[in-house]
N, C-alpha and C positions, 0 to 999 in steps of 0.2 A: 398143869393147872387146867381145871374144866373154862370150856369157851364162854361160858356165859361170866362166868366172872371176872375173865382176863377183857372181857366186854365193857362188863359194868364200871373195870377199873379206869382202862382206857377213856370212856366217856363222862365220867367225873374228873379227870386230870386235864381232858381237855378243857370241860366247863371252869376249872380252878384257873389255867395259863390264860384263857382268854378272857377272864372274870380282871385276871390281875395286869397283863399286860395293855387291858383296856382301862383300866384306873392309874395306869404310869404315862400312856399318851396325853389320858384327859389332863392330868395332874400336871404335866409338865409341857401343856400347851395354852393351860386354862380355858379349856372350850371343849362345852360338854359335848360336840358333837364331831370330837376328834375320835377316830378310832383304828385299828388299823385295814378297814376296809375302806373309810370315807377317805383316807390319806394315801390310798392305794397301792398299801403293802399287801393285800389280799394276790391282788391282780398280779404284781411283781411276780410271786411263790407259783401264781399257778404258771404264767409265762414262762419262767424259768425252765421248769418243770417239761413244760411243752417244749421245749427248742431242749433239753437234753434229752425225751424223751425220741425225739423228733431225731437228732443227730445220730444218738444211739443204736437207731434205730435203720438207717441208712447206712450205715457202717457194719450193721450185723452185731454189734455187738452185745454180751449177754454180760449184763452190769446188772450191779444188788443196790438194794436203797441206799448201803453205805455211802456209794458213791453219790450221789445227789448231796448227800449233807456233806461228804469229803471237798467236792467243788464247788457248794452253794454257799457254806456260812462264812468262808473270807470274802466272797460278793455281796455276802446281807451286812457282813460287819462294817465293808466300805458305805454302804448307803445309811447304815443308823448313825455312821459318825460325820458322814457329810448333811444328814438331813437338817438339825440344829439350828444349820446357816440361811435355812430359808424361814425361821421363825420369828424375821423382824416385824414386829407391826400385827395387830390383830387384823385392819385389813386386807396385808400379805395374805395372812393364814386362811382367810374367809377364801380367800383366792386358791390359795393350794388344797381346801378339802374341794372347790370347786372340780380342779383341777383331777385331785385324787378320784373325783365321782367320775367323771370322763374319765380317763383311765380305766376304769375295773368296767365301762361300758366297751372303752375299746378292745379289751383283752377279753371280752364275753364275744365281741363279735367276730375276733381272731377263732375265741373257742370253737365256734360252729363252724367259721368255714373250714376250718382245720379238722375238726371231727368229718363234715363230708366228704373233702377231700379223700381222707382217710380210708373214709366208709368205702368212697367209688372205687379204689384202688385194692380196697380187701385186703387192709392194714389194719392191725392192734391199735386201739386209742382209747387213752383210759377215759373212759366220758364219766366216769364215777369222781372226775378230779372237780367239776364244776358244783357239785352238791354234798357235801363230806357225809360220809356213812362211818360207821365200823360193824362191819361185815366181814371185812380180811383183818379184824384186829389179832394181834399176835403177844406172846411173851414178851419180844425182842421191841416191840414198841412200844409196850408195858413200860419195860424199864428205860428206854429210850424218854418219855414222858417224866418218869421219877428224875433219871437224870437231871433234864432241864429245868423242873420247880426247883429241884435241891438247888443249882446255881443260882437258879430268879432267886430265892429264898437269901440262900449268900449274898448274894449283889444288896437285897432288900437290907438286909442288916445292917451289913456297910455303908450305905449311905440313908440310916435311918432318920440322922440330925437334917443334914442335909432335906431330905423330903418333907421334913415335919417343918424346918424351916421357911420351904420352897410352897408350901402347902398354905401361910399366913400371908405370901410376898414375898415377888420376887426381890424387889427394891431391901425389901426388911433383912433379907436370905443375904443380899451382897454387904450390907452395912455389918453383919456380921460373920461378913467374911465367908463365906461356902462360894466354893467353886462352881459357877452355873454353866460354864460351860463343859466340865468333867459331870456333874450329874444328866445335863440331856444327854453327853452324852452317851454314859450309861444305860439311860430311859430307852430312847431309838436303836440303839445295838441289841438290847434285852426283847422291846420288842420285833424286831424285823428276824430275831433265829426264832424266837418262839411262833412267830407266824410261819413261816419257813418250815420248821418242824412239823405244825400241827396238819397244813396244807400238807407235807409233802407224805406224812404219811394215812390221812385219814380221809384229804380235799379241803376245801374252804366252807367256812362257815359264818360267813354275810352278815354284817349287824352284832352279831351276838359280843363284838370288843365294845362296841356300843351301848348296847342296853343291860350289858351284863354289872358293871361298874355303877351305875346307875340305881339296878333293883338292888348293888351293895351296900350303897349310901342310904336306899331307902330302907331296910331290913335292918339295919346295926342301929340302937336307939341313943348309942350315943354322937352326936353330931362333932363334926371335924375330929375323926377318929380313926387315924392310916390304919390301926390294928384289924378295926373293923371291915376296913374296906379292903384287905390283903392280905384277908388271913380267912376272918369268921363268914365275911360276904362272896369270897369265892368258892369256899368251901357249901355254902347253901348253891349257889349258882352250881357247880359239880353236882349235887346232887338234883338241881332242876334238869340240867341236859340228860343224865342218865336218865332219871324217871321218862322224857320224851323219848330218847333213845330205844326204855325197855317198852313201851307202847308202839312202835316201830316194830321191834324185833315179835312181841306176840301177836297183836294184831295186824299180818298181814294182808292185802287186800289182793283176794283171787290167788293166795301162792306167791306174790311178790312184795319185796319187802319198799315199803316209801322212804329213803333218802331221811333224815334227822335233819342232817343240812337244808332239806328243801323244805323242810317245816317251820323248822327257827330264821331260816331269812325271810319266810314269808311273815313272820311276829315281826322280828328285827324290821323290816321295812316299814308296816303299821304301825309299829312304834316310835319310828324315826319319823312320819307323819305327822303323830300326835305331839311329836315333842315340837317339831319344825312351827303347829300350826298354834301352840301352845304360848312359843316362844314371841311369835307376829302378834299374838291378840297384844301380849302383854309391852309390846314394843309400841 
């Protein structure tokens, strides 16, 4: 398959996972400014990532991507299905995207000193992990991407009632009977591989589980409409990040190509501004 479209594919699937698993945090924490960077699943993916790149690496040993997802998604599975138990109280939750925002500051400041360390010693480090590109996109993570929608997609179906339920109230969702504790924990296992994934093979991409779910609500004209926001609003969002993506890729500047990642979190952060400061007038 030619490279620019095994490109374009890749950065549309990722725009769709992160479109969708940022409308399943929002959705099943009711707080628009849940996502999985402010809750600091971001940070987890890339730490991870560093300490097996980091172990591997001391050991000599020469390991393929497979292994990272072989020994990462029973550790993201543990953390989407313990995560749940910290969602009592909107309070709580104010406190753990606090929390989540410290975090991906601490694991930013791990990343540096780790990257110079690296540097001083004239070791391999992937510095491309902190601003997600696709650059090294491949077939094999083409499909790797289709993979994971197809299951989100599955998962989505199965608990369609449920979500459309959970979407009116939570209180309404238990009086008729849906299992709230089986759908978070669904929501947080769905999202923490899909982050996992995206991170491990492309890097992070800051904000965009945030403001993605957001331009979905606002583009679908029909209002409280999950089809819209998980199907038609991700699928425009895929096609937003590819279009930034293909502007990256032709318009280089001097020979080198600018990071997509370092683009969109710099939106994603201005947007999360405007929403924060949006929020304050109105409060």
């Amino acid at each position: 398959m030619d490279y620019l479209a095994i490109r374009l594919a890749a950065s549309f699937l990722v725009g769709v996972l992160l479109s969708q698993s940022g409308s399943l945090v929002q959705l099943g924490t009711r707080n628009i400014l849940a996502s999985p960077s402010t809750l600091g699943i971001d940070g987890l993916s890339v730490l991870w990532l560093l300490i097996f790149h980091s172990i591997s690496l001391y050991f000599n040993l020469d390991y393929s991507i497979q292994w990272t997802f072989i020994l990462g998604i029973p550790l993201f599975i543990m953390i989407g299905v313990s995560f749940p138990k910290f969602l009592n109280g909107r309070s709580k939750f104010e406190r753990i995207i606090l929390l989540g925002l410290t975090f991906n500051l601490f694991v930013g400041a791990i990343f540096s000193l780790w990257q110079f360390l690296f540097m001083a010693f004239n070791l391999p480090f992937p510095v491309e992990l902190w601003f997600g590109h696709f650059r090294f996109a491949s077939g094999s993570s083409v499909w790797i991407l289709v993979l994971a929608e197809i299951l989100l997609l599955i998962g989505l179906k199965f608990h369609a009632q449920s979500l459309k339920l959970f979407s009116i109230g939570p209180s309404i969702a238990r009086n008729w009977g849906m299992d709230e504790k089986n759908l978070l924990g669904f929501i947080f296992v769905a999202v923490a591989i899909t982050t996992l994934i995206v991170v491990n093979l492309f890097g992070a991409f800051s904000f965009l589980g945030l403001i993605f779910p957001i331009l979905a609500r606002k583009i679908w004209f029909k209002t409280a409409d999950l089809k819209g926001e998980f199907l038609l609003g991700p699928a425009l969002n895929g096609v937003a990040l590819m279009s930034i993506d293909c502007l990256c890729y032709f318009y280089p500047v001097y020979g080198a190509e600018i990071p997509v990642g370092l683009l969109v979190t710099g939106l994603g952060a201005v947007s999360l501004i405007i929403i924060l400061w949006s929020n304050y007038k109105d409060s």
